[in-house]
C-alpha positions in Angstrom: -38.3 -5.1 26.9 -36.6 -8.3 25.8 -38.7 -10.0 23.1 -38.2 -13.3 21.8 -39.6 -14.1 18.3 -40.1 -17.4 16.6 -39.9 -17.7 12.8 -38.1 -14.2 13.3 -36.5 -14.8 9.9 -39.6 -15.5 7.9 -41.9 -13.2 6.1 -44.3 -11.9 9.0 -41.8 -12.3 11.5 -39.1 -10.6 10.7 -40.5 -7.4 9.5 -42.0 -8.0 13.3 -38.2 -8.4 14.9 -37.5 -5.6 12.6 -39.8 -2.9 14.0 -39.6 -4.3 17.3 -35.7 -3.6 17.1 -36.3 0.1 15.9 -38.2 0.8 19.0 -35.3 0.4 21.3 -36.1 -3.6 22.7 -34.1 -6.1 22.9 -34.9 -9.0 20.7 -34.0 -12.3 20.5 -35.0 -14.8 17.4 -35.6 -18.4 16.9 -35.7 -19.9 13.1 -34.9 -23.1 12.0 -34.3 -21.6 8.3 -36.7 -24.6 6.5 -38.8 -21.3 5.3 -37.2 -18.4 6.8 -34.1 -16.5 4.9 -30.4 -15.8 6.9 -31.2 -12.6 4.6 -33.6 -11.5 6.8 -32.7 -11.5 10.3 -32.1 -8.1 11.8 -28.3 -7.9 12.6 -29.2 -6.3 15.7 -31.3 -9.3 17.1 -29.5 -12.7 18.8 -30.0 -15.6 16.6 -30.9 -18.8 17.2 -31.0 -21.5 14.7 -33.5 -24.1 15.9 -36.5 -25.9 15.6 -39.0 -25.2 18.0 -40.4 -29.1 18.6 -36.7 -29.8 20.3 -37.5 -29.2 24.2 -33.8 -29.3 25.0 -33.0 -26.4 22.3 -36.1 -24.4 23.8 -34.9 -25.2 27.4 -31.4 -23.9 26.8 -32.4 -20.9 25.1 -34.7 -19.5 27.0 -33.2 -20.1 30.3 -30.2 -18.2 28.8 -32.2 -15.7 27.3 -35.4 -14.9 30.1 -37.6 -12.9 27.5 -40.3 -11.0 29.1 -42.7 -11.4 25.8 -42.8 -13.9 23.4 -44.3 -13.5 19.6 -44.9 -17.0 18.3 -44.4 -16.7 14.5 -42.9 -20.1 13.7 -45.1 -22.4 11.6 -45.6 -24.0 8.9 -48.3 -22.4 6.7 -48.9 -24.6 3.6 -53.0 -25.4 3.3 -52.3 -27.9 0.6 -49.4 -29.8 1.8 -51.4 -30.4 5.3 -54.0 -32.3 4.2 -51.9 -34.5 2.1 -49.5 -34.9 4.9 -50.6 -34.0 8.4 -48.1 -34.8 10.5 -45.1 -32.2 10.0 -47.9 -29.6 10.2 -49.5 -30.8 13.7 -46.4 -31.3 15.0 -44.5 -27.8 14.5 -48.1 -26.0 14.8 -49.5 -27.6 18.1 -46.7 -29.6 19.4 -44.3 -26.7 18.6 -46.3 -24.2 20.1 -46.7 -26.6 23.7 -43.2 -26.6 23.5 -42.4 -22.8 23.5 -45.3 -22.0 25.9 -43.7 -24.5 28.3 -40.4 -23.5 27.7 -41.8 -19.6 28.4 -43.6 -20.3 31.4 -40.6 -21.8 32.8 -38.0 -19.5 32.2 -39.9 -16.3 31.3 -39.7 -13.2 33.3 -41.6 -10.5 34.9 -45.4 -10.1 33.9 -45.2 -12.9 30.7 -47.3 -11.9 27.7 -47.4 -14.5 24.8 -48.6 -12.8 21.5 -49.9 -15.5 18.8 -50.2 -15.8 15.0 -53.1 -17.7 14.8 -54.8 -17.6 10.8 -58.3 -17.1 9.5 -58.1 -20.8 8.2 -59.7 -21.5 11.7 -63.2 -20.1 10.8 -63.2 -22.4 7.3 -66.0 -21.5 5.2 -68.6 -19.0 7.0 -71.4 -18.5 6.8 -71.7 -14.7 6.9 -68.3 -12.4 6.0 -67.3 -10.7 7.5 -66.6 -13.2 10.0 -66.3 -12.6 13.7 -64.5 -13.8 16.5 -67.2 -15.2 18.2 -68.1 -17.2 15.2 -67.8 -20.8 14.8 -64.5 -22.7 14.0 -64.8 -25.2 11.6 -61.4 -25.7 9.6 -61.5 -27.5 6.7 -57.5 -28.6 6.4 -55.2 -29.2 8.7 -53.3 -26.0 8.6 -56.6 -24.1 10.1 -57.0 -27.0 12.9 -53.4 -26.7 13.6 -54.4 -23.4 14.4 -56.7 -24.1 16.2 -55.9 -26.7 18.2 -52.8 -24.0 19.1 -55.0 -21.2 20.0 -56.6 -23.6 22.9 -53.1 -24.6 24.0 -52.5 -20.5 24.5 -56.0 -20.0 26.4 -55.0 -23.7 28.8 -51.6 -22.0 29.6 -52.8 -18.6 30.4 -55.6 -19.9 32.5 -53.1 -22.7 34.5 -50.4 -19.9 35.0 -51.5 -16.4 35.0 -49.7 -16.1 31.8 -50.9 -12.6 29.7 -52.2 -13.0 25.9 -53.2 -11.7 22.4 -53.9 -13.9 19.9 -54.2 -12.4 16.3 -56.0 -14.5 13.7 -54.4 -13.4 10.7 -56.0 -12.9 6.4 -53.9 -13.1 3.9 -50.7 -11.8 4.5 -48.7 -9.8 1.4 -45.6 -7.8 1.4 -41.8 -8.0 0.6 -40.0 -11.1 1.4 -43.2 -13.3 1.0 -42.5 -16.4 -0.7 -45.6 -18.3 -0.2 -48.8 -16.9 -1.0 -50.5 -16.2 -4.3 -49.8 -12.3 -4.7 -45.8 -13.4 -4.5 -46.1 -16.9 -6.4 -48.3 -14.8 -9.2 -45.7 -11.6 -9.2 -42.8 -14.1 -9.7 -44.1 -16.2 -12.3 -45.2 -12.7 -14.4 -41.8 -11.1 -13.9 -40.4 -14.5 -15.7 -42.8 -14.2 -18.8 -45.1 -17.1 -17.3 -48.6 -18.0 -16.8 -50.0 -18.0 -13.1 -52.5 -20.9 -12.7 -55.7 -19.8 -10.5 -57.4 -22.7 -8.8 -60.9 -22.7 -9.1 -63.0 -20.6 -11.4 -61.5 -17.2 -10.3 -64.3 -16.2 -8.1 -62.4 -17.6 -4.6 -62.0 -14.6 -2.9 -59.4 -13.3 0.0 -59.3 -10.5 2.5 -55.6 -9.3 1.8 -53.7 -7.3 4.4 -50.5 -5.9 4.2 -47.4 -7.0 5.9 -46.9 -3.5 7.5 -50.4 -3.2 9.0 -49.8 -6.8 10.8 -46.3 -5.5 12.6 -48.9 -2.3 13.3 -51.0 -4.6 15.5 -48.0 -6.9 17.5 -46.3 -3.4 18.1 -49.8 -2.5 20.1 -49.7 -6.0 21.3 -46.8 -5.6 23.5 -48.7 -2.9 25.6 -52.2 -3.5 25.1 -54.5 -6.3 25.1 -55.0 -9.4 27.6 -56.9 -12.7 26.8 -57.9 -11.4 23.6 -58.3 -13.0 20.6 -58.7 -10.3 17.5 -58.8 -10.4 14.3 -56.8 -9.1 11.5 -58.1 -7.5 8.5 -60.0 -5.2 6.1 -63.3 -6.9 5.8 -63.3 -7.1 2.3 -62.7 -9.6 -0.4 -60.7 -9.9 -3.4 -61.3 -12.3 -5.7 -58.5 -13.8 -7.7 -59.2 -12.5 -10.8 -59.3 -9.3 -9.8 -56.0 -9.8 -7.4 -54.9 -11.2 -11.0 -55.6 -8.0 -12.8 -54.1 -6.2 -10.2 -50.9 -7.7 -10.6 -50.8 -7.9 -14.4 -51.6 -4.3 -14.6 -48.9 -3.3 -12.4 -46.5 -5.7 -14.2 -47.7 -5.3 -17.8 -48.4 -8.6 -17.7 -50.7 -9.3 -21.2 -51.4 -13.4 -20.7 -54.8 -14.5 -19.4 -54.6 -16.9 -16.4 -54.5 -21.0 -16.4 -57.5 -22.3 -14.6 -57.3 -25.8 -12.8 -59.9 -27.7 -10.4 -59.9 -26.2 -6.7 -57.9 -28.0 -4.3 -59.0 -29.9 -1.2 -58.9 -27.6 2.2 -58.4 -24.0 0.5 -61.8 -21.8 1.6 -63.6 -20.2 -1.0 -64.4 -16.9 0.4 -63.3 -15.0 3.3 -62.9 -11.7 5.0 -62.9 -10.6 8.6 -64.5 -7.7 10.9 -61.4 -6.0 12.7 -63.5 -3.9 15.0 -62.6 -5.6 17.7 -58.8 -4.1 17.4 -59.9 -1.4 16.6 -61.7 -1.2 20.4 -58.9 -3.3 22.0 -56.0 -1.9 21.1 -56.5 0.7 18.6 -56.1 -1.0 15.5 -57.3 -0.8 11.8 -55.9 -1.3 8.3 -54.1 1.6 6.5 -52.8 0.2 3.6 -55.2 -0.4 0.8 -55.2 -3.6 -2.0 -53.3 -1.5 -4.6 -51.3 0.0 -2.3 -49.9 -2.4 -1.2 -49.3 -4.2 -4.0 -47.1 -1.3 -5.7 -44.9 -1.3 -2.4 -44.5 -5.3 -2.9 -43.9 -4.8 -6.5 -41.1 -1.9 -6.0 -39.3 -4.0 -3.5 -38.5 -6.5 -5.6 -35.0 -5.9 -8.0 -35.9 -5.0 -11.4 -38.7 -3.9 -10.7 -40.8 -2.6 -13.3 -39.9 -6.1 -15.0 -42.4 -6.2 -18.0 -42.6 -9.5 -19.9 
């Protein structure tokens, strides 16, 4: 199949263009490099360097290219930075997205399937974990409406042209080439000899999943699943002490954390119910917390790296 990817070069996405090159398709990225890395696109995959808001770009590139599937991977992901600036996030999250779909229904070909990384920012704070996908959305930053706002796009698109989906709302992502994200943030800063600063009382708590499970699920995607939204996850929490404890362990990292007020639009607590993939399409987690933390660890260089 030909595949066109979005943020191909960034953390989620390329290991996505990765795997989806190993299994014989032909795939085709788009990255504007404002977060992604030139070191990870897959040599095998065209490139192109763009930002997915420009129509004309989008136009060009997929009239040339005619992908049969599109993974839409390009956004930007930053919960803090949204609410204090809104704008840069609504626009490459929801206008962005309007722009690909467009640009796909237009000049996509055969039996179009969209696949979307959607977040579990959507749900905000539940009220019972693990959440659901039936339960309410109420985001509390701008990121998670983004998000949502997005998702609705996907659903008016299918709906208006017969257009095949799977959205995935996503936990916390972890894994090699993360640069974002508190498990790489907290491994960096340890690996330097400094303090990580947790925000909040330590008691927040995240359902992590590992990079390699995610490309699991959009490898299913491409064959399975239609107007489905599913989500993505163990159904557990770790708090960030113990996701802390984890990583000092690992790194022999002795320094207690920094504590600092919570910020505005980061949820407290979160996990989500995967059964649904796991009906669907046959998904479920394999990779456990610690797990996966020793294979992010032992891909960085250096690595043990004790302070």
């Amino acid at each position: 199949m030909r595949i066109l990817v979005t943020g191909g070069a960034g953390f989620i996405g390329s290991h996505i263009v990765d795997a989806y090159v190993r299994a014989g398709h032909k795939v085709v990225v788009i990255d504007d490099l404002s977060a992604g890395s030139r070191n990870n696109l897959n040599p095998r995959a065209v490139f192109y360097k763009a930002d997915v808001r420009d129509r004309t770009s989008m136009k060009k590139i997929f009239s040339r290219e005619r992908p049969e599937i599109v993974s839409h991977h390009a956004a930007l992901i930053d919960v803090v930075r949204s609410v204090a600036n809104p704008i840069p996030t609504l626009e490459t999250n929801v206008l962005g997205t309007a722009t690909i779909l467009s640009a796909f229904q237009r000049f996509g070909k055969g039996q179009k399937k969209f696949i979307f990384a959607s977040s579990a920012a959507i749900y905000g704070n539940p009220k019972k974990l693990p959440v659901r996908e039936n339960a309410e959305l109420s985001p509390i930053s701008v990121y998670g409406l983004s998000k949502a706002l997005a998702e609705k796009i996907v659903r008016f698109y299918a709906d208006a042209f017969g257009m095949r989906y799977v959205i995935f709302r996503y936990s916390n992502a972890y894994g090699p080439r993360q640069k974002s994200g508190a498990v790489s943030i907290f491994a960096d800063l340890m690996r330097r000899g400094k303090t990580p600063i947790i925000f909040g009382d330590g008691t927040k708590s995240r359902d992590y999943i590992y990079v390699d499970d995610i490309v699991r699920a959009n490898l299913l995607a491409l064959r399975k699943g239609n107007g489905e939204i599913l989500n993505l996850g163990w159904g557990k929490t770790v708090s960030d002490k113990t996701m802390y404890a984890t990583l000092a362990g690992a790194l022999g990292f002795r320094k207690p954390p920094a504590f600092k007020p919570y910020r505005k639009g980061e949820i407290y607590s979160m996990a989500l119910s995967a059964n649904k993939a796991k009906k669907i399409i046959g998904w479920q987690p394999k990779v456990k917390f610690h797990e996966g933390i020793r294979k992010t660890l032992s891909s960085l260089s250096g690595f043990p790296n004790k302070p």
